[in-house]
N, C-alpha and C positions, 0 to 999 in steps of 0.2 A: 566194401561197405558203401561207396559214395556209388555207385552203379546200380544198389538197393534201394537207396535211397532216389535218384533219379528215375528209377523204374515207376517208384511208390508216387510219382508226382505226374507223369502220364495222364490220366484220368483228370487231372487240375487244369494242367496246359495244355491241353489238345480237346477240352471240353466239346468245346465246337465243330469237333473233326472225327465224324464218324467211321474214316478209313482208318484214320491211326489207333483210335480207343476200338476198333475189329480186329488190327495187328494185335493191339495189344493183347487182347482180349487169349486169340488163339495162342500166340507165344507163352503167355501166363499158362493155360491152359497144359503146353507141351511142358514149361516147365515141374509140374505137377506131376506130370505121369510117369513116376518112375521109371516104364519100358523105355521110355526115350530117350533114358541117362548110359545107355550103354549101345553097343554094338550099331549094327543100323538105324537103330531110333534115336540114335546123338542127331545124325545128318539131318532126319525131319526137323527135330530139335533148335538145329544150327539155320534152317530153313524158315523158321517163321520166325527167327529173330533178325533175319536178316531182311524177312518181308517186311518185319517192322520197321527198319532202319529206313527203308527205301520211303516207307509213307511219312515218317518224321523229314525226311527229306522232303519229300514231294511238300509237306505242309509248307516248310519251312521257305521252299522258293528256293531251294540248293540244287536242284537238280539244272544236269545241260543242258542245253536248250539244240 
């Protein structure tokens, strides 16, 4: 429930960040598509959530340098 709720908040904290509210965007999106909940379409799935992980990083100044 608390990773629903952080998802839902995306859009608030990342206003100013049109890389990460675009991960979001497409992630949301995978989430939605039924096809993506099984078989091959998990892994796209698992792919744009992890693209998003990487631009909440990038916003956030976490990333190596």
């Amino acid at each position: 429930m608390r990773s629903f709720r952080a998802l839902n908040l995306i859009d608030a904290v990342f206003a100013n960040d049109s890389a990460v509210r675009e991960a979001w965007t497409r992630y949301l999106t995978a989430l939605n598509d039924a096809s993506l909940s099984v078989g091959p379409g998990f892994a796209i799935r698992e792919e744009k959530r992890r693209d998003l992980l990487l631009e909440i990083v990038k916003a956030l100044g976490l990333r190596r340098s």
